[in-house]
C-alpha positions in Angstrom: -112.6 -65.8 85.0 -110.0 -63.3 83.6 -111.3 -60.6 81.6 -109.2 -60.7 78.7 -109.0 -59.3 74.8 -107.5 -61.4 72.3 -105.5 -59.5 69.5 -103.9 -60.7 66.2 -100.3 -61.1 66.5 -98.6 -61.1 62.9 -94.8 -62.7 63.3 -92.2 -63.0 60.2 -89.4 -65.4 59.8 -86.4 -64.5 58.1 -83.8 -67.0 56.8 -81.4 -66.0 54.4 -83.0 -63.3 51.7 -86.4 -66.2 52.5 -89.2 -64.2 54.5 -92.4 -65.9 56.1 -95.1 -64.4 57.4 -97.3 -66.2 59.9 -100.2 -65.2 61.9 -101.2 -66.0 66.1 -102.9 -65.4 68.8 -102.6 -63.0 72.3 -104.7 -62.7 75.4 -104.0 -59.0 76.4 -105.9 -57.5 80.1 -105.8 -53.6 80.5 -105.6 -53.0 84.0 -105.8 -49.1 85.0 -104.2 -48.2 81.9 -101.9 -51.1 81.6 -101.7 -53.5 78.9 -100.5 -56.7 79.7 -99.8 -59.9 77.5 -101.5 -62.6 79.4 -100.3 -65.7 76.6 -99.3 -65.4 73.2 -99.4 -68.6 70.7 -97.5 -67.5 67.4 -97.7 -69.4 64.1 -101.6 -70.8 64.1 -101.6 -69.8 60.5 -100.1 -67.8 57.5 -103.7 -67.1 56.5 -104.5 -63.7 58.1 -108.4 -64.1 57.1 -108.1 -67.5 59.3 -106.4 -66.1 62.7 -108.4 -62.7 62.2 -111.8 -65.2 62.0 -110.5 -67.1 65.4 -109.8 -63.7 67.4 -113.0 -62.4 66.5 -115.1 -65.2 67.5 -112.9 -65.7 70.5 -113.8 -61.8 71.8 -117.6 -62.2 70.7 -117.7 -65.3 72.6 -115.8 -63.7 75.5 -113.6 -66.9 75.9 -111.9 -67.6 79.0 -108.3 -68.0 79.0 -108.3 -71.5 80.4 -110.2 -72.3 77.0 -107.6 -71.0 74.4 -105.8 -73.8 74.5 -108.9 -76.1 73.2 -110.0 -73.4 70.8 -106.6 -73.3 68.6 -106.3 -77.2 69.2 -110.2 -77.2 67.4 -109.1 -74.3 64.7 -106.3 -76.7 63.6 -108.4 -79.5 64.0 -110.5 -77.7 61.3 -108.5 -76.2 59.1 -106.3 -80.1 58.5 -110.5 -81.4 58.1 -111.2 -79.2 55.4 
């Protein structure tokens, strides 16, 4: 099991004078002071509430790494349901 945080990552796309704004996810592991990125999946989402919802409940939950994938594949799952 890797002991990992997951943190909001907020990326913005620029084409022409056009700017987008879209939201993902990181794994991060602080080991003795540093902070490495374990994975990073950007544009889940350009609703910040969304992502912000999925990080959360990934740290509360204390989700493995080897279950991210899953996790964003059922968040989009969701969000195209509803």
């Amino acid at each position: 099991m890797t002991n990992c945080k997951y943190i909001l990552v907020k990326n913005e796309y620029i084409d022409g004078e056009n700017t987008r704004v879209s939201y993902g996810i990181a794994a991060i592991e602080n080991c003795d002071g540093v902070i490495s990125v374990l994975m990073s999946v950007s544009d889940i989402s350009s609703d910040f509430c969304a992502v912000e919802n999925l990080v959360n409940v990934c740290n509360a939950k204390e989700l493995d790494l080897i279950h991210i994938e899953d996790v964003i594949n059922d968040f989009f799952a969701t969000v195209w349901l509803n």
